[in-house]
Rosetta silent file (secondary structure, phi, psi, omega in degrees, C-alpha in Angstrom):
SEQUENCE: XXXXXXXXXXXXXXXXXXXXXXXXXXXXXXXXXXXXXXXXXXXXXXXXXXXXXXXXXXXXXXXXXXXXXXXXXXXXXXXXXXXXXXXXXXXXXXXXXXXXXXXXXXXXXXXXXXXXXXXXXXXXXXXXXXXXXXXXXXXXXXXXXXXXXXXXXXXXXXXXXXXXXXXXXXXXXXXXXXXXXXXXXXXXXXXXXXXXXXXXXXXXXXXXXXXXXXXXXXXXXXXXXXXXXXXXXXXXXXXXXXXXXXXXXXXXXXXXXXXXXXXXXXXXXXXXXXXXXXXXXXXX
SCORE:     score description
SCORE:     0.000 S_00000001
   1 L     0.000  130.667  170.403   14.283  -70.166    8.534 S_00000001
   2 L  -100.038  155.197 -163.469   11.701  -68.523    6.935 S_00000001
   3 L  -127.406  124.456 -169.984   11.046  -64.591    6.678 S_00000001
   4 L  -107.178  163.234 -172.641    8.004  -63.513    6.348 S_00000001
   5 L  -128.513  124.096 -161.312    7.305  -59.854    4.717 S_00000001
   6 L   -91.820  153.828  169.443    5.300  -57.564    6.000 S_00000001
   7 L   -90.126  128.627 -166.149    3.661  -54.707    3.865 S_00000001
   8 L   -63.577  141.630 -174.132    4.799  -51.538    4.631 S_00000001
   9 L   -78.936  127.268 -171.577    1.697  -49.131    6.701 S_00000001
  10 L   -97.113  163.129 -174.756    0.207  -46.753    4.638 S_00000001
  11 L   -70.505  131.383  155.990   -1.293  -43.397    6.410 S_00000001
  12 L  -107.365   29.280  165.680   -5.161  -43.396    6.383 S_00000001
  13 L   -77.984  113.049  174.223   -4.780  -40.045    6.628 S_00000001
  14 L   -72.832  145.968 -170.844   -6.208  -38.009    3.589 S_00000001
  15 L   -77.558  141.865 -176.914   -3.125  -35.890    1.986 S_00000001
  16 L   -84.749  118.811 -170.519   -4.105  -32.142    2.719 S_00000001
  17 L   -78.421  165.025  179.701   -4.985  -30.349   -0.708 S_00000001
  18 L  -159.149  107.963  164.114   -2.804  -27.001   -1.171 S_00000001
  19 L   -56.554  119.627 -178.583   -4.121  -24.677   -3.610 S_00000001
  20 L   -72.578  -26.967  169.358   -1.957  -24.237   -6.516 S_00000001
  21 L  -116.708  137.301  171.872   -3.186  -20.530   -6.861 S_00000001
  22 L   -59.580    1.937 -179.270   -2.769  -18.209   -4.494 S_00000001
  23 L   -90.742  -14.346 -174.471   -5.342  -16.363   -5.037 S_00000001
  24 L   -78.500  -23.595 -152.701   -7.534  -18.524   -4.603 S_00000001
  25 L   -70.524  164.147 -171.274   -6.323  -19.309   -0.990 S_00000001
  26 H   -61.251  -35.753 -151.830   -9.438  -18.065    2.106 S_00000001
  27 H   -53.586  -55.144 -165.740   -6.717  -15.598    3.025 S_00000001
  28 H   -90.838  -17.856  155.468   -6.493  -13.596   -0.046 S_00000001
  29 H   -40.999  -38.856 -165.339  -10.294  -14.003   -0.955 S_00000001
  30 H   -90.705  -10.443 -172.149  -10.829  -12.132    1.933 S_00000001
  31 H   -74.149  -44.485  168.849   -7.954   -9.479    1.495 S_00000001
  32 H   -62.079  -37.759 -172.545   -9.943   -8.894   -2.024 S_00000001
  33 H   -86.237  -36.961  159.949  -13.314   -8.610   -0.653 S_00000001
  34 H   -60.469  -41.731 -167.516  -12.119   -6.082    1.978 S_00000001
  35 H   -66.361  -28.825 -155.166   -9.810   -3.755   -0.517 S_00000001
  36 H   -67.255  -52.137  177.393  -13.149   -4.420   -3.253 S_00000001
  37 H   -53.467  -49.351 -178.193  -15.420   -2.605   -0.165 S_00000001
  38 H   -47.908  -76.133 -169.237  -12.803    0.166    0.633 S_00000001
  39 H   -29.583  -61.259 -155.376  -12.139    0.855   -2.795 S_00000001
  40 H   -81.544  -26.334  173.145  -16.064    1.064   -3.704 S_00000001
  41 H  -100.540   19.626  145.356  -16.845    3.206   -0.546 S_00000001
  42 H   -72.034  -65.148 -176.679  -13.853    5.444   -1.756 S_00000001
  43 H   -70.284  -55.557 -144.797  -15.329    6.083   -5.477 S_00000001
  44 L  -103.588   99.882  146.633  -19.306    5.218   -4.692 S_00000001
  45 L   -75.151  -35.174  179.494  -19.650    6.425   -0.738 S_00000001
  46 L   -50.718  -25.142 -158.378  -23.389    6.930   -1.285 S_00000001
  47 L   -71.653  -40.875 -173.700  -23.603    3.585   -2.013 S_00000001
  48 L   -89.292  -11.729 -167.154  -23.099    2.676    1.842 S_00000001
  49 L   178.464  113.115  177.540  -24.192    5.466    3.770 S_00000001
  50 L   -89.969   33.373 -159.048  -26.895    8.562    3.119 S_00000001
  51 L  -124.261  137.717 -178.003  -25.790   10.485    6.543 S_00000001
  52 L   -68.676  125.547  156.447  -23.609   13.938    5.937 S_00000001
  53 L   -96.087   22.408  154.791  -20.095   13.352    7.109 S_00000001
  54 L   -75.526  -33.422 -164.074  -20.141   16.915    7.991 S_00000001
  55 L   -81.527  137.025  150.946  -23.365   17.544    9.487 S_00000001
  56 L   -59.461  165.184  150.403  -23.717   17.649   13.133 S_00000001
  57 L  -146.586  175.510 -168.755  -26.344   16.467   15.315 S_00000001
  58 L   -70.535  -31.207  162.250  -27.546   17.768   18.892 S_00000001
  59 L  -100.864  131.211 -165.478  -25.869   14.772   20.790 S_00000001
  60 L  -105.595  177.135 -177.753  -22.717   14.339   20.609 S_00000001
  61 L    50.992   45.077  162.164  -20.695   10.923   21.848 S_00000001
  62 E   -71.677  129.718  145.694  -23.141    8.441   21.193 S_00000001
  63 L   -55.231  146.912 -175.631  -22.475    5.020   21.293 S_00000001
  64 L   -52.661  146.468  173.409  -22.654    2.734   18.564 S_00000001
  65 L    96.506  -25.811  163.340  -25.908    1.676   17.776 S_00000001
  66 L  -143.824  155.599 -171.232  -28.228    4.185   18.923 S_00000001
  67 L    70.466   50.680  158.421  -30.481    6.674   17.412 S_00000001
  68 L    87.954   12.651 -165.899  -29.692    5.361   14.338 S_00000001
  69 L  -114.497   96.128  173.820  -26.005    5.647   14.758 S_00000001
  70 L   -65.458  -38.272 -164.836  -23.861    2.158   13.911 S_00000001
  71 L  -109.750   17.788  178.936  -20.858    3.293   15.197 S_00000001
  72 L    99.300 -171.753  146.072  -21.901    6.422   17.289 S_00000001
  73 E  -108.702  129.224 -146.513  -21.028    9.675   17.048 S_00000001
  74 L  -108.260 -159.996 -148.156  -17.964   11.898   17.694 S_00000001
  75 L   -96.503   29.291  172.923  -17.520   15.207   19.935 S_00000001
  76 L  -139.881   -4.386 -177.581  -18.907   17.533   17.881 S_00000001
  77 L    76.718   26.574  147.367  -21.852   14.791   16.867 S_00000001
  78 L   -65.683  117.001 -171.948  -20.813   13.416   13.643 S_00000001
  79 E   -22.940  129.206 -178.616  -22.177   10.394   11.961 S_00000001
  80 L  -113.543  -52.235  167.012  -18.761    8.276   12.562 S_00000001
  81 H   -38.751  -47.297  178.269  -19.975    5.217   10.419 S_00000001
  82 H   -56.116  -63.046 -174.207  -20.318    8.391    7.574 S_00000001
  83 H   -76.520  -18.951  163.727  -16.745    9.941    8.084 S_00000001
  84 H   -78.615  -56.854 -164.042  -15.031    6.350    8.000 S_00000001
  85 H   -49.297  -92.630 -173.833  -16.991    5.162    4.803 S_00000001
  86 H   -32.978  -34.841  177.307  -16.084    8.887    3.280 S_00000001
  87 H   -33.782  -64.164 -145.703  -12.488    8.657    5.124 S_00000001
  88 H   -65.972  -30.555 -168.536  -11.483    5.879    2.539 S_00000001
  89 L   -70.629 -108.591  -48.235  -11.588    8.510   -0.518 S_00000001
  90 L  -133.106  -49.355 -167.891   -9.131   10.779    1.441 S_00000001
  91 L   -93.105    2.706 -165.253   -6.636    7.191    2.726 S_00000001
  92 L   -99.091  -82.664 -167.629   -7.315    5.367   -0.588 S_00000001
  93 H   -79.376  -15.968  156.243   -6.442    7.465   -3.314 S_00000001
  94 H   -40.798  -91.786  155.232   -3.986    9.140   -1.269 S_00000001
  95 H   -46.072  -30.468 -178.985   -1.868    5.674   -1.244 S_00000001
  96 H   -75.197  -45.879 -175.630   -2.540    5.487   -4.726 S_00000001
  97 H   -62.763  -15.312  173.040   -1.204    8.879   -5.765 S_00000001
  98 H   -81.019  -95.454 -140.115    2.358    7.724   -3.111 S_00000001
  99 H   -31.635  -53.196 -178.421    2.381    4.509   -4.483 S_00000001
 100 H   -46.019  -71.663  167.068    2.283    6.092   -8.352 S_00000001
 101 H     2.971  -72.235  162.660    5.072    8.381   -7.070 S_00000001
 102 H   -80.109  -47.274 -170.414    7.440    6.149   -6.121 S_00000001
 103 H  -101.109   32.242  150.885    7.042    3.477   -8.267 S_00000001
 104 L  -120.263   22.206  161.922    7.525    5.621  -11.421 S_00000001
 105 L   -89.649  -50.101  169.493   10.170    7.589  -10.147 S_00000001
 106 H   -51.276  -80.426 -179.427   12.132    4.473   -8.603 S_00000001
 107 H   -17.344  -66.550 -168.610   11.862    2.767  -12.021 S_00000001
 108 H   -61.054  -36.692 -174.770   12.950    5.508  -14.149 S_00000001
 109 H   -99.006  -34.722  163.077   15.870    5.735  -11.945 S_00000001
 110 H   -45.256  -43.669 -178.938   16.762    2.258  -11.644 S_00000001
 111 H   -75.495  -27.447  154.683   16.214    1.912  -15.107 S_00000001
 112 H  -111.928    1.207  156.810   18.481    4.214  -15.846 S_00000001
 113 H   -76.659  -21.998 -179.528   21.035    3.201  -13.508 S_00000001
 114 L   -67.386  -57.303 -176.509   20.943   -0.440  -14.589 S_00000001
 115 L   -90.910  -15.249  178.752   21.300   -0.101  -18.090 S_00000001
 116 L   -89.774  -23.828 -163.814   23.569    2.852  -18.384 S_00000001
 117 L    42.291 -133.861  178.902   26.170    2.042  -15.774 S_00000001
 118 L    88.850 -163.501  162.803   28.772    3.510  -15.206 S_00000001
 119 L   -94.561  -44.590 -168.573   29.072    7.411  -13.428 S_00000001
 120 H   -56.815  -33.293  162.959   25.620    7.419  -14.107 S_00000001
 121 H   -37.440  -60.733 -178.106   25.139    4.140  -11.988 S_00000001
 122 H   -53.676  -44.629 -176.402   27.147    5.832   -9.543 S_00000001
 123 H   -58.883  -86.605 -169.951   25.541    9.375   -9.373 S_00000001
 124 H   -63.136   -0.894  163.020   22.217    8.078   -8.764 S_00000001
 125 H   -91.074  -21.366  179.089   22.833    5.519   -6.674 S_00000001
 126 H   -66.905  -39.258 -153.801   24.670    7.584   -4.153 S_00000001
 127 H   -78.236  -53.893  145.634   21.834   10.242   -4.085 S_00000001
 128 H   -12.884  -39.241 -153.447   19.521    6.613   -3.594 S_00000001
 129 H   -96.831  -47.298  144.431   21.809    5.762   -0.687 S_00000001
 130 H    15.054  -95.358  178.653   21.330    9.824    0.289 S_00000001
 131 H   -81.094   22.426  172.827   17.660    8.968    0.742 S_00000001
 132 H  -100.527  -53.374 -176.532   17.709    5.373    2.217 S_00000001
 133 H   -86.101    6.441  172.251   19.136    7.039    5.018 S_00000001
 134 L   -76.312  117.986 -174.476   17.078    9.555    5.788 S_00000001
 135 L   -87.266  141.759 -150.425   14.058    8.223    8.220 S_00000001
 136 L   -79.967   18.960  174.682   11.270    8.013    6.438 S_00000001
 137 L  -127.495  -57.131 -170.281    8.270   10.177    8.418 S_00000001
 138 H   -61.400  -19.717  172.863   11.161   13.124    8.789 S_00000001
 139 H   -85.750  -33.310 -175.781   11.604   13.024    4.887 S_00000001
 140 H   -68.806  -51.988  170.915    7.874   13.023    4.316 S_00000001
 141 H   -36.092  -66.717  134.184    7.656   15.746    6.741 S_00000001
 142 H     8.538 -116.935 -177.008   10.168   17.686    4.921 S_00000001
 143 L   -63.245   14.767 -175.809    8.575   17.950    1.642 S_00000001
 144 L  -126.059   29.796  176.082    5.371   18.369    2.994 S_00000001
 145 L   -91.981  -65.380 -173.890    7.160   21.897    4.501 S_00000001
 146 L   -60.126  -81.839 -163.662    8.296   22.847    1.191 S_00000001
 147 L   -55.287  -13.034 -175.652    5.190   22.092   -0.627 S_00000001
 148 L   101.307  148.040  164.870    2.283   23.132    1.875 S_00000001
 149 L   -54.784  136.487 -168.053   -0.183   21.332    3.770 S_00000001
 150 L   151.334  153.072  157.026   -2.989   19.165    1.797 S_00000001
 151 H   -46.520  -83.944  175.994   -3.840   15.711    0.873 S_00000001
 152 H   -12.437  -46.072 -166.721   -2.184   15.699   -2.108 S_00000001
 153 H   -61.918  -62.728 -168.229    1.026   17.285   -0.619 S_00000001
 154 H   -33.789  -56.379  179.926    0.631   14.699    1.816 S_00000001
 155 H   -59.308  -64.237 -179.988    0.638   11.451   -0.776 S_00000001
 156 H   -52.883  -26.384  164.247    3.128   12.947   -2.744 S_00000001
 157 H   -60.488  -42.926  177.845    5.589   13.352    0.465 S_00000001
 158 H   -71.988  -73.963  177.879    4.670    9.736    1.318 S_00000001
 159 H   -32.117  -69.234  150.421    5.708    8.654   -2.356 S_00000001
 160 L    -3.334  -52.985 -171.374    8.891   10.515   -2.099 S_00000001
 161 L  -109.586   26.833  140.558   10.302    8.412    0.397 S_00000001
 162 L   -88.469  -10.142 -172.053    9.711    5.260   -1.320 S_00000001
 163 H   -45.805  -44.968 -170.199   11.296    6.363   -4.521 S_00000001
 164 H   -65.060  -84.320 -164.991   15.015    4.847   -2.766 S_00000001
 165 H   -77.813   21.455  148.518   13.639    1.285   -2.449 S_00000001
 166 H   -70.095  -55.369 -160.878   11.622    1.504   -6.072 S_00000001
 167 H   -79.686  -14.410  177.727   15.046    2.184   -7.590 S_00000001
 168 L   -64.616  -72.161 -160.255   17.275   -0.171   -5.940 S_00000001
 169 H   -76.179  -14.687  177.611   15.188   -3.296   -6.435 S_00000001
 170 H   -85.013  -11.779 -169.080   14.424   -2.043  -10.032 S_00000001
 171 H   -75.014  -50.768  173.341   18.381   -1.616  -10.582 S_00000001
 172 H   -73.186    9.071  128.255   18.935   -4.687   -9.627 S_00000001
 173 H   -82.463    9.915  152.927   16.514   -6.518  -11.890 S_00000001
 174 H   -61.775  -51.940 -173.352   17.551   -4.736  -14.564 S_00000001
 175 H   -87.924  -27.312 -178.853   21.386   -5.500  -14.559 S_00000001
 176 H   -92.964  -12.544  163.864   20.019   -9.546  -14.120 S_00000001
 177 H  -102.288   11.842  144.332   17.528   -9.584  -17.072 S_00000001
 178 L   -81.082  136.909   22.686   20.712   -7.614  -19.309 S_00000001
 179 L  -103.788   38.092 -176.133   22.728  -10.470  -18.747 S_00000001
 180 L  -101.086  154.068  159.824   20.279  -12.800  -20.150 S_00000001
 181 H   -40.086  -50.420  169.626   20.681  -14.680  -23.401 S_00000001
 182 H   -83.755   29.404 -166.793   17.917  -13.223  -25.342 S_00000001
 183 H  -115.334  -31.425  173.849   18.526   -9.947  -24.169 S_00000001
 184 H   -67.960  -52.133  179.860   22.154  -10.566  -26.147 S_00000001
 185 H   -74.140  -15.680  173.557   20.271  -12.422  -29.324 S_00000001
 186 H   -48.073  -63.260  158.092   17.969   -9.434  -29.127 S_00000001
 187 H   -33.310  -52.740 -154.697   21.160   -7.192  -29.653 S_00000001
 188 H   -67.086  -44.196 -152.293   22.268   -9.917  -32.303 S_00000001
 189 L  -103.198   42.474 -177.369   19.330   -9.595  -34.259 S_00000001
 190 L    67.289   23.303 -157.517   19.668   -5.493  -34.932 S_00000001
 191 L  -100.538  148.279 -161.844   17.696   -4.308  -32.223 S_00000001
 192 L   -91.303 -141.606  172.652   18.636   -0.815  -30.899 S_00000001
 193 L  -121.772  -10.848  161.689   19.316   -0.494  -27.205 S_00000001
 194 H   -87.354  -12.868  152.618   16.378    1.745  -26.530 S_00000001
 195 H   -66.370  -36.562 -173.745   14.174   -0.912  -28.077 S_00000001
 196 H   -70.398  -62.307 -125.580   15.651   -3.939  -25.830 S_00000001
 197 H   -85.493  -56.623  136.819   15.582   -1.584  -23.155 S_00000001
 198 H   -25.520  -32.452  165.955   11.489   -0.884  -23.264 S_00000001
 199 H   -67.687  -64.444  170.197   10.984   -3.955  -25.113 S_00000001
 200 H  -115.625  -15.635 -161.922   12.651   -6.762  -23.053 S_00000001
 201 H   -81.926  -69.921 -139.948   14.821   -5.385  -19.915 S_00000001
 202 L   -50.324  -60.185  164.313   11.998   -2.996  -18.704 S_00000001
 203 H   -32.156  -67.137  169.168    9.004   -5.566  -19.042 S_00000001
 204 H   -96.916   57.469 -170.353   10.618   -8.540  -17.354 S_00000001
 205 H  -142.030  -15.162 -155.860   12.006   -6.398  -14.573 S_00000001
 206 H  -102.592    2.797 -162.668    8.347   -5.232  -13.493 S_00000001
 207 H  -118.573    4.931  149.719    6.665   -8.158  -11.836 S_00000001
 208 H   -61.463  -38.659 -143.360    9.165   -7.529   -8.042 S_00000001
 209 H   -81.517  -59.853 -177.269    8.785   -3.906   -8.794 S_00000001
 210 H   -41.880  -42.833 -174.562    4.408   -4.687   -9.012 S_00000001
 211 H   -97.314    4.038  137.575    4.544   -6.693   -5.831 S_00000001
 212 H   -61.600  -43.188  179.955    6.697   -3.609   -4.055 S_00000001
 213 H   -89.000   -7.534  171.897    3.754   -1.527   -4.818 S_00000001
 214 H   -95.141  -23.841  172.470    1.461   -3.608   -3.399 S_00000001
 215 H   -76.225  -32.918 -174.399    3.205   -3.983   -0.361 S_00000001
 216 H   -61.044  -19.584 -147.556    4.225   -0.187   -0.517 S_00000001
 217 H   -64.466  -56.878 -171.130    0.136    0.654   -1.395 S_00000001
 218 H   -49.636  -15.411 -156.612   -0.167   -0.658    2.791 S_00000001
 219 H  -106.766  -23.644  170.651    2.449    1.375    3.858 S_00000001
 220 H   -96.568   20.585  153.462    1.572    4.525    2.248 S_00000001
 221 H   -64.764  -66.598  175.775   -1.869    3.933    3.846 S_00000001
 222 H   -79.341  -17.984  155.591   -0.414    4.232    7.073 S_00000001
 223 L   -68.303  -92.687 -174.412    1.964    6.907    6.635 S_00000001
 224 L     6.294  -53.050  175.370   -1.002    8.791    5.470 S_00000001
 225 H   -44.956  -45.335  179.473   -2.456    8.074    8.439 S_00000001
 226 H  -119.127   26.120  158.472    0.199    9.467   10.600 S_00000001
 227 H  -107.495  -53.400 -168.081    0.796   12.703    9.184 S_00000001
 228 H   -35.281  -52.346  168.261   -3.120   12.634    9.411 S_00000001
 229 L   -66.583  -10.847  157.299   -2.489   12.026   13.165 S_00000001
 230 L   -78.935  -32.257  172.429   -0.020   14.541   13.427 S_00000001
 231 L   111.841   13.534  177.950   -1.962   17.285   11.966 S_00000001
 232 L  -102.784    0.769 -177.304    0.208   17.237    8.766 S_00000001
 233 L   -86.026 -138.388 -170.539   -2.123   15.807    6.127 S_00000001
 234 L   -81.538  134.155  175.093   -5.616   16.756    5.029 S_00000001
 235 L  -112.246  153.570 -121.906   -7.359   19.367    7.432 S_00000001
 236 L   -83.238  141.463    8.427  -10.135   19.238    9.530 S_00000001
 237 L  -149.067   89.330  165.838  -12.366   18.984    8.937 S_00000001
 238 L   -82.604  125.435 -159.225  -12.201   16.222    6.454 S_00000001
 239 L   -65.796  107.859  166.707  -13.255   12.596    7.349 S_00000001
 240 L  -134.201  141.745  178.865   -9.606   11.084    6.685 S_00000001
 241 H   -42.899  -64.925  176.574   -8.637    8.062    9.057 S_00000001
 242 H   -60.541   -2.396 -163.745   -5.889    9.369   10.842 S_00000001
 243 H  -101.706  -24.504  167.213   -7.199   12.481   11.276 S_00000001
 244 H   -66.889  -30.632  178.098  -10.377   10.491   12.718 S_00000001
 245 L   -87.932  -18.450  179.667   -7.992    9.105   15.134 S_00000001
 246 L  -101.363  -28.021 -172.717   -6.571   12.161   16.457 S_00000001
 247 L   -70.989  -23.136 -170.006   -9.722   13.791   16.743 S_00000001
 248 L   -91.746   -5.678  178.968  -11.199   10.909   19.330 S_00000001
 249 L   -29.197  -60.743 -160.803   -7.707   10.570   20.916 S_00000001
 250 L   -89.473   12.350  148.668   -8.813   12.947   23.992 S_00000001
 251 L  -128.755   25.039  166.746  -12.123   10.500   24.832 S_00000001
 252 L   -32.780  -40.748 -175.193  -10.415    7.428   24.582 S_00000001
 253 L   -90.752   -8.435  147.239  -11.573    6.730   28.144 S_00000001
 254 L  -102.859    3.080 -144.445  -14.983    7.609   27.033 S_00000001
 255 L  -162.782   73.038  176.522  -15.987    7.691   23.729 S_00000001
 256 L   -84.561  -17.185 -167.935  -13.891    4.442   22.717 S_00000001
 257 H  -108.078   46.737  175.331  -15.015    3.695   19.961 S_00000001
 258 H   -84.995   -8.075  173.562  -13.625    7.104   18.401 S_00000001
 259 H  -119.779  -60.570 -177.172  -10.681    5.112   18.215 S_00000001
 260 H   -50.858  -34.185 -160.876  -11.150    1.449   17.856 S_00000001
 261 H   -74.977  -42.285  174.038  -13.361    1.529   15.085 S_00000001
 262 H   -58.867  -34.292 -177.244  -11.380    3.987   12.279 S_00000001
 263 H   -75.710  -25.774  166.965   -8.253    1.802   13.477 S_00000001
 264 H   -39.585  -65.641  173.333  -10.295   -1.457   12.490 S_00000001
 265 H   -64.044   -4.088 -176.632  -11.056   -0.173    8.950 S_00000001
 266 H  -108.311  -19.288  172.404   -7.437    1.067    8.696 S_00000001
 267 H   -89.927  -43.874  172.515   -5.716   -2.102    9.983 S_00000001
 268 H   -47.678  -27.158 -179.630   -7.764   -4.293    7.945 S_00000001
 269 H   -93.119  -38.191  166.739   -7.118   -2.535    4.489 S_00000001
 270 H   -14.817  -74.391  156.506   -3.293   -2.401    5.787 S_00000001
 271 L   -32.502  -50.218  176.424   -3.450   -6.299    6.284 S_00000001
 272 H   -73.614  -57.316 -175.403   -5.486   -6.931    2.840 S_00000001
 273 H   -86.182  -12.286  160.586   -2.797   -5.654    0.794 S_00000001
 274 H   -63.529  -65.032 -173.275    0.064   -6.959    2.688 S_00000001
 275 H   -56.210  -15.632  175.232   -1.548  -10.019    2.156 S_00000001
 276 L  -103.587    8.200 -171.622   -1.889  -10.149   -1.541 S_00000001
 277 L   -76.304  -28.587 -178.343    1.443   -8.475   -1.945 S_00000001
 278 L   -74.218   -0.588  179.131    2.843  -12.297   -1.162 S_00000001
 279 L   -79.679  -37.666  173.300    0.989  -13.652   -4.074 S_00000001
 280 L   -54.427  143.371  163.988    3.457  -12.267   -6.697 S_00000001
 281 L   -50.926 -178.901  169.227    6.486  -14.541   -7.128 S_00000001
 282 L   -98.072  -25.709  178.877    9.854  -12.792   -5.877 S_00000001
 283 L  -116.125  166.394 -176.960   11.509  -13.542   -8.922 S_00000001
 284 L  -110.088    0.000    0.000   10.434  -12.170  -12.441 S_00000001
């Protein structure tokens, strides 16, 4: 009997390309080209918008779109297109100054919990576990008691309660690149322990702790936001997003887009930096 042999069926399918860098991917182009506009109508507002986001005008509660108004006007008859574009300064650098906060406080203390061990390991990690358990708008809250009311206050309050999961995730890359081989021939080769420790632990312990702050950058965006909306951040009446959001709260059922619009630009930069926070690896 003869057997005949068939050739196995190949797919006439074309294989689906996958971008080797992420950065490259549609997602995070677009995550960049939103943070690149926030960012630029944070430093450069002028660049986007000549209308005072102070100034008044005789009608208030416009809708978007007319008398020269894209997004309308709010209840006192402010430019609303004006006070988001300025808004970004106030929600921007705000998150930067938290972000800063945390992740060189978290560091410092990781970094010296890692490599020292120990009671010191011990001290500062309890006072870590201290402020892990503390929820994190009542600790913000807090310090923003002690220190007074203000932007500033605000950011720094928001920073403050990231400091606990800066210092964790830095302890624990710390104690795994000391137990690495060159971190031993490092030793070997006369090196002091405050050189390896700035030299090699610190360095290749930083690229988790960078893609913490990028995820934290969203997240102190939105606390910001909601001390804004509480009335504990920057006060009125300064175009800051949440604060934009609290003011249109009570025409929601008229004046909608006193709400949708500030939360658009504030979920979008939220979203954009979440999204590029996945581009770092996980491991360093």
């Amino acid at each position: 009997m003869s057997m005949t042999h068939t050739k196995p069926l190949r797919s006439t399918r074309a294989p689906r390309r996958q971008t080797s860098n992420p950065w490259l991917a549609p997602g995070s182009i677009i995550a960049i080209v939103i943070l690149a506009i926030a960012f630029l109508a944070a430093l450069f507002p002028s660049l986007f918008t000549s209308a005072d986001p102070y100034a008044g005008t005789d009608v208030a509660l416009l809708p978007p779109g007319e008398s020269g108004h894209i997004m309308g006007t709010d209840a006192v008859g402010r430019d609303l297109y004006a006070r988001i574009i300025y808004g970004a300064r106030q929600s921007l650098l705000g998150a930067l100054i938290a972000v800063a906060v945390g992740l060189v406080a978290g560091t410092l203390i990781g970094l010296l919990a890692g490599s020292l061990r120990g009671a010191v390991d011990t001290v500062l990690m309890r006072v870590v576990d201290v402020l892990l358990s503390i929820p994190g708008i009542l600790l913000s809250l807090s310090i923003i008691i002690v220190l007074g009311f203000g932007s500033v206050q605000a950011a720094v309050a928001v920073g403050a309660t990231s400091v606990a999961t800066f210092a964790r995730l830095a302890r624990s890359q710390v104690i795994s690149v000391a137990s690495s081989d060159y971190i031993e021939a490092a030793y070997g080769a006369g090196a002091t322990h405050v050189t390896v420790l700035f030299r090699h632990i610190l360095p290749n312990s930083l690229t988790p702790v960078i893609a913490l702050a990028t995820l934290q950058f969203g997240t102190a965006i939105l606390q910001l936001s909601i001390l804004g909306f509480l009335g504990y951040g920057a006060p009125p009446p300064t175009p800051e997003w949440g604060l934009i959001i609290a003011e249109g709260r009570d025409f929601m059922a008229t004046a909608w887009w006193l709400i949708i619009l500030p939360g658009i630009a504030l979920v979008a930069v939220v979203m954009s930096a979440n999204r590029l926070s996945q581009n770092f690896p996980v491991e360093a």
